[in-house]
C-alpha positions in Angstrom: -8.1 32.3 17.3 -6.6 33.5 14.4 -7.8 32.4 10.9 -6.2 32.6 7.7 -9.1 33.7 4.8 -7.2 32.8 1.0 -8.0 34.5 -1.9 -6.0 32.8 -4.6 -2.6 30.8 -3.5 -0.4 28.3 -4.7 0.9 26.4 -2.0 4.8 24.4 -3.0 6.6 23.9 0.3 5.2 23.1 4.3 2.9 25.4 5.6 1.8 25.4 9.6 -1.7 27.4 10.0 -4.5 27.3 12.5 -8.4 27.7 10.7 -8.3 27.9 6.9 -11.0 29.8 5.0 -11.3 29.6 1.2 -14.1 32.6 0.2 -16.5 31.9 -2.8 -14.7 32.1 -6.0 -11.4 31.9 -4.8 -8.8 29.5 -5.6 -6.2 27.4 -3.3 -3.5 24.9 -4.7 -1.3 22.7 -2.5 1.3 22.0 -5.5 2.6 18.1 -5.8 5.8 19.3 -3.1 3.6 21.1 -1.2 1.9 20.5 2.2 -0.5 21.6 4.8 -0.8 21.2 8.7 -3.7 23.2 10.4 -4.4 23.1 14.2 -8.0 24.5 13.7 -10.7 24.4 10.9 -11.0 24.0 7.8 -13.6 25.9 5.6 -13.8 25.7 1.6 -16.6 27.7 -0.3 -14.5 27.8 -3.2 -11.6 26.0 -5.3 -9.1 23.8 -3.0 -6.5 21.5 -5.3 -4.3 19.5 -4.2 -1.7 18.2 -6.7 0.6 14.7 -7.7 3.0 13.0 -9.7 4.2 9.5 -9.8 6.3 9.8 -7.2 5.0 13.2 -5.2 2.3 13.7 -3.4 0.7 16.9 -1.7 -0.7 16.5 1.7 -3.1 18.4 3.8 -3.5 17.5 7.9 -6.6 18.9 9.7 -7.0 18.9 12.9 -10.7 20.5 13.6 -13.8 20.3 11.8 -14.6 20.1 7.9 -16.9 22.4 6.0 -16.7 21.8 2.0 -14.7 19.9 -0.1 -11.4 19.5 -2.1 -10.5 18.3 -4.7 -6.9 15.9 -5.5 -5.7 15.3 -8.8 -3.8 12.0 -7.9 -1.7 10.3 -10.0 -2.7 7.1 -11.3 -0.8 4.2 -13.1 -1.8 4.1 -17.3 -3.4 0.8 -18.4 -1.8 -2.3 -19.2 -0.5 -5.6 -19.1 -0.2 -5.9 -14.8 0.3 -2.1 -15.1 -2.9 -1.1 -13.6 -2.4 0.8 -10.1 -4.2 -0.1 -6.3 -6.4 3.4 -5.4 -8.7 4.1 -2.6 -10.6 7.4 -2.5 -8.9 10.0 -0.5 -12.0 12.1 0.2 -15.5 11.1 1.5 -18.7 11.0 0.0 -17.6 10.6 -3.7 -19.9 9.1 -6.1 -18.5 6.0 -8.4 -20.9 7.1 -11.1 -19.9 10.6 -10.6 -16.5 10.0 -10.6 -16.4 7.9 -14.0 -18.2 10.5 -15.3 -16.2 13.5 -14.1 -12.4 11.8 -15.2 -13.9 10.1 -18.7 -11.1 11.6 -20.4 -8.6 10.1 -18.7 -9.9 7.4 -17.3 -9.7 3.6 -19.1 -12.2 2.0 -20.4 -12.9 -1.2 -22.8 -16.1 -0.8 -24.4 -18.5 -0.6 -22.1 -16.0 -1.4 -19.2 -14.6 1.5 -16.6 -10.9 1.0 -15.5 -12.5 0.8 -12.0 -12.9 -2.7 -10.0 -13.2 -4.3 -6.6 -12.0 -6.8 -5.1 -14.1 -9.6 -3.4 -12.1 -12.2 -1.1 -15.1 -14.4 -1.0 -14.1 -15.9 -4.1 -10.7 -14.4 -5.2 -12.5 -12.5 -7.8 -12.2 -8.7 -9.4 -14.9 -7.1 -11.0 -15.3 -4.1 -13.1 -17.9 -1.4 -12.9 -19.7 -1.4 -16.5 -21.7 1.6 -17.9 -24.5 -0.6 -17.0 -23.6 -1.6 -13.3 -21.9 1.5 -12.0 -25.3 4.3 -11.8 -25.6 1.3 -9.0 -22.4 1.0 -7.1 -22.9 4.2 -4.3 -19.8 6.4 -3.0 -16.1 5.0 -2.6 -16.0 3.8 1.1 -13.3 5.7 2.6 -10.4 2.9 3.4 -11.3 0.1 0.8 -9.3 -0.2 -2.0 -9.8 -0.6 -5.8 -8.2 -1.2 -8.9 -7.8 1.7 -11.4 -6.1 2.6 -14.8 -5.6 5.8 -16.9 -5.3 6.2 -20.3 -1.8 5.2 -22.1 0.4 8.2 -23.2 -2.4 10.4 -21.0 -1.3 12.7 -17.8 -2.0 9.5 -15.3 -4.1 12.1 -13.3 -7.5 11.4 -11.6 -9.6 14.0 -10.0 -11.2 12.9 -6.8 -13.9 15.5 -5.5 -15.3 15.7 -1.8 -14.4 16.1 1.7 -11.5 15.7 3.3 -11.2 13.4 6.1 -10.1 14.3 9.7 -11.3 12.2 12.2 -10.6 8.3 12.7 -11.5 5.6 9.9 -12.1 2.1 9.7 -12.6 -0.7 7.2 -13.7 -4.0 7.7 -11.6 -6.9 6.9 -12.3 -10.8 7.2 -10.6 -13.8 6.2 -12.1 -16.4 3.9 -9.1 -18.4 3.0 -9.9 -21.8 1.4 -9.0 -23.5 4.7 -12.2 -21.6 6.2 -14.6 -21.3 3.6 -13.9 -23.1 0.7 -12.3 -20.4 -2.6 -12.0 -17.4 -0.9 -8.7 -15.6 0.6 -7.0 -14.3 3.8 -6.6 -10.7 1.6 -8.3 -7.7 1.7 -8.0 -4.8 -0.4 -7.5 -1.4 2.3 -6.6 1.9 0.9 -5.1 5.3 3.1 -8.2 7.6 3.5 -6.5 10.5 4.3 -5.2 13.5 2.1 -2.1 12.9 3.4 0.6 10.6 4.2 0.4 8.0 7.2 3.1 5.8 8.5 3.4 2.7 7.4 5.5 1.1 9.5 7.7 1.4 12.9 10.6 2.9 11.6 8.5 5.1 10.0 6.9 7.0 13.2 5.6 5.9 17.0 2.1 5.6 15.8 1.5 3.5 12.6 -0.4 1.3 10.3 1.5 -2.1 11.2 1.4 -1.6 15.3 -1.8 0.3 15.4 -3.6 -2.7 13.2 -1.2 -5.6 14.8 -4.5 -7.8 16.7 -6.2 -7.8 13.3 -3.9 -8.9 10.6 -3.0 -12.3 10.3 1.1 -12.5 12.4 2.3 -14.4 9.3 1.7 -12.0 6.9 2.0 -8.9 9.4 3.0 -6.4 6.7 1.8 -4.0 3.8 1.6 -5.8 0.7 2.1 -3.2 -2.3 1.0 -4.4 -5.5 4.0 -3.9 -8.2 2.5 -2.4 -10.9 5.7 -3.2 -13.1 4.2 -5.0 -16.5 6.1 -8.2 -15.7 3.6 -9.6 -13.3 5.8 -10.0 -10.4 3.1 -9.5 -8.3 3.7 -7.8 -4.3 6.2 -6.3 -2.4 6.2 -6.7 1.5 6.8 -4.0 3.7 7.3 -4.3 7.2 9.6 -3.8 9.9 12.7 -5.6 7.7 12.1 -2.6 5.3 13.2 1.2 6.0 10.9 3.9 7.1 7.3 3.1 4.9 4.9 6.0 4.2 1.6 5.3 2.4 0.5 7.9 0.4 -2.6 9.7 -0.3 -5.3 7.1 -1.4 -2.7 3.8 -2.1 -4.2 0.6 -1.5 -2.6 -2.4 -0.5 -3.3 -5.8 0.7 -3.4 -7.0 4.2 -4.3 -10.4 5.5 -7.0 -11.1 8.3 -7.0 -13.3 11.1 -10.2 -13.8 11.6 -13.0 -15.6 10.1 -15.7 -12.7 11.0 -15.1 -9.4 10.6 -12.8 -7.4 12.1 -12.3 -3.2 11.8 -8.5 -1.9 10.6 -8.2 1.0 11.8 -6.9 4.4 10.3 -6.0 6.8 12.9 -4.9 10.9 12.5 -2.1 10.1 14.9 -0.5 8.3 11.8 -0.9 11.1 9.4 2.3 12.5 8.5 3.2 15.5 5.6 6.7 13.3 4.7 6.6 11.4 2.3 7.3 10.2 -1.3 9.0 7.1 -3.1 12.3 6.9 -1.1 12.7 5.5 2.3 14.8 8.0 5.0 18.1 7.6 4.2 21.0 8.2 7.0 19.9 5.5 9.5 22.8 3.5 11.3 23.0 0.0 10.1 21.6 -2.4 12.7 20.9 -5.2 10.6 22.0 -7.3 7.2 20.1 -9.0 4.7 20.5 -11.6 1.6 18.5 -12.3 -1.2 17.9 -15.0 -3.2 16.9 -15.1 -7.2 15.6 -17.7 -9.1 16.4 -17.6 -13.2 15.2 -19.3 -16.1 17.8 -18.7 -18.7 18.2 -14.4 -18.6 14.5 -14.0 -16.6 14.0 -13.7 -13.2 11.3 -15.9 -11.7 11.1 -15.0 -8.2 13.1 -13.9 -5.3 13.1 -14.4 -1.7 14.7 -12.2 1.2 16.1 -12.9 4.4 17.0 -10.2 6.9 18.9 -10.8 10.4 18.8 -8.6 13.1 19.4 -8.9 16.4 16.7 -9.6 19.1 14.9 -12.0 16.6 14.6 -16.0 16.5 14.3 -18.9 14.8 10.9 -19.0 14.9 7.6 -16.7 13.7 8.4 -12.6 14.4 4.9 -11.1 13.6 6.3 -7.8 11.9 9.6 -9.2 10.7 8.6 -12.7 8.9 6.2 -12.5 5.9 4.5 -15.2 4.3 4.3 -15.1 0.5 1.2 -13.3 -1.0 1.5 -16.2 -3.7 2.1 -19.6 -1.8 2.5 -21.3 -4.9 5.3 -19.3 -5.8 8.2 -20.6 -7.3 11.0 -19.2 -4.7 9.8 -19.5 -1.0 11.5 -20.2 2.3 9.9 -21.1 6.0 10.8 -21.0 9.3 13.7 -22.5 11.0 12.1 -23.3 14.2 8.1 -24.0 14.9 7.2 -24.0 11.2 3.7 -22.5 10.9 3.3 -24.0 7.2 3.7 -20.9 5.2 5.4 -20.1 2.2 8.1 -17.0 3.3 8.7 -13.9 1.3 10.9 -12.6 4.0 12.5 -14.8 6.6 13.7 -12.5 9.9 16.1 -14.0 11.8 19.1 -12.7 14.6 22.1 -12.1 13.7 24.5 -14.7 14.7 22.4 -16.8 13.0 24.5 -16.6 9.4 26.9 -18.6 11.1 25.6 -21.8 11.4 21.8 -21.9 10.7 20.2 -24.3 7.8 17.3 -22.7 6.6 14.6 -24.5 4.5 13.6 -23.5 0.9 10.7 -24.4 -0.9 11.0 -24.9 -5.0 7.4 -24.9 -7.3 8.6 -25.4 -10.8 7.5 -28.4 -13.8 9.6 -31.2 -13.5 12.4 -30.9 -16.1 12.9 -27.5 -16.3 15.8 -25.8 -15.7 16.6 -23.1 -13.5 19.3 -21.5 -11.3 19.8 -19.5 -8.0 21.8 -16.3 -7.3 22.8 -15.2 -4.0 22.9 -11.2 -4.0 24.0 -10.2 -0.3 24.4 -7.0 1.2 26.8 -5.9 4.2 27.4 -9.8 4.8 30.0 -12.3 3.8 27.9 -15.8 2.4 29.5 -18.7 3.0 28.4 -21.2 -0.4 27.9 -24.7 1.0 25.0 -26.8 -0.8 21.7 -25.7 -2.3 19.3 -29.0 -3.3 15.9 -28.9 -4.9 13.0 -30.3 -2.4 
């Protein structure tokens, strides 16, 4: 088999190979366009970078064994007002501790406080690691997620150091809504373990996070639930099947809902890894399907919004993948389902096609009595026919 030894290379574009060798005191840099599909092994006894921006992400895909580590510089939101970013670790066997210590220059902090916390759906709680608590808190757990900030006005770039990942991960998930267990949640905090992208959702390749995981997350919130990061507090995004092709990139987090009560494994397979990737969705797809989305204002602000997506081959009733329940079920904006209503709050409402004909569909209004508020209609690729709109 043939094996490719690098001495010092700066990798900006695809490249195929079969074993990978970096000698001792050599260098290797996957540049933030850049990526990396190897058939064989992987062997590092030197320097192997991989690089980011906010919107570009380096990838490498290994498909034998792993001897030594890398090391990717990945971009991370700066600190803020709901600014701060959702991160897993995209290499294994990382120390916290070491990695606090190894980024203190960009990395936030408060005091004593590290711009590094977890989330615990027990009791709907984050927590941050403190100088005092984090020489305690062992290695990131490859597939969890966790929130993290950089420095204002700094480069937004964490180093994470260690080994890549190339065989199968998991992560356990469980669901402690209130309903169960008293002030705990349905969400858990998941994170992409690989150096790479994985697909996100159908459109986005045959094997994927949505189908692959489809048993364990709850079918009312069947999605990937991106936090917005935006400095307005708007909260989460859903992305499922209503949305175009979804790739998750190196190390983002994102919330997913359980089903179950006990815990349960999500599973990260290397049949979903994938070198494409970025901020935009594939463009050039046929239109199959229409959608309509609903704002609510006070005065010049946006509140909330809702979305509703038709598409042939869909019904009135729950379509695990298509309909989305609310992350926020108190939300001021919501909608529910038409047909066997499953009591939940609706981000996105999937229904077929011919059903913007005739079909009422149910909204659901949270806001103080007294105040006043209005509702916009943005539509795309469909004709909306006004008729009545009445608070509940």
């Amino acid at each position: 088999m043939k094996k490719l030894t690098l001495l010092l290379c700066f990798v900006s574009f695809l490249t195929k190979a079969q074993n990978i060798t970096v000698a001792s005191g050599k260098s290797f840099t996957i540049e933030k366009t850049g990526a990396v599909t190897m058939s064989g092994n992987f062997s590092n006894a030197g320097t192997f970078t991989l690089n980011s921006d906010s919107n570009e992400f380096s990838s490498i895909i290994i498909g034998g064994t792993v001897t030594g580590n890398i090391s990717y510089n990945r971009y991370v939101n700066s600190v803020g007002t709901n600014e701060w970013d959702l991160i897993g670790s995209p290499v294994d066997g990382l120390s916290i501790s070491a990695f606090a210590s190894a980024n203190v220059s960009t990395l936030a902090t408060n005091g004593a406080t590290k711009a590094i916390g977890y989330y615990n759906n027990a009791d709907n709680t984050w927590t941050n690691y403190t100088t005092s608590t984090i020489g305690g808190a062992g290695n990131f757990p490859l597939g969890k997620g966790f929130q993290m900030a950089t420095i204002a006005n700094g480069t937004g770039i964490l180093s994470f150091t260690g080994s890549p990942a190339a065989t199968n991960k998991t992560q356990a998930i469980i669901n402690n809504d209130a309903a169960n267990s008293g002030a705990g949640t349905r969400w858990n905090l998941v994170a992409n373990p690989f150096p790479s992208y994985i697909n996100g959702n159908t459109a986005a390749g045959a094997t994927n996070f949505m189908d692959v995981n489809s048993g364990v997350i709850d079918a009312n919130f069947l999605g990937l639930y991106g936090y917005d990061a935006d400095g307005i507090g708007s909260g989460y995004t859903v992305y499922n099947n209503t949305s175009a092709a979804r790739r998750i990139a190196p190390g983002q987090a994102f919330m997913v809902a359980s089903d179950n009560t006990s815990f349960e494994d999500i599973s990260f397979t290397t049949a979903m890894r994938t070198t494409e990737g970025g901020d935009d969705f594939i463009a050039g797809n046929p239109i199959t399907y229409f959608e309509l989305v609903l704002k609510l204002y006070e005065g010049a602000t946006e509140i909330e919004d809702t979305k509703f997506y038709f598409k042939n081959g869909l019904n009135l009733g729950l379509d695990p993948g298509y309909d989305a329940g609310h992350y926020n079920q108190s939300a001021a904006l919501l909608s529910r389902l038409v047909a066997e209503d499953q009591g939940v709050g609706l981000a996105v409402n999937a229904m077929e096609i011919e059903s913007i004909n005739d079909v009422v569909i149910p909204l659901e209004i949270n806001r103080e009595a007294g105040e006043t508020f209005r509702i916009t209609v943005d539509t795309f690729d469909i004709i909306w026919r006004y008729t009545s709109l009445s608070r509940r």
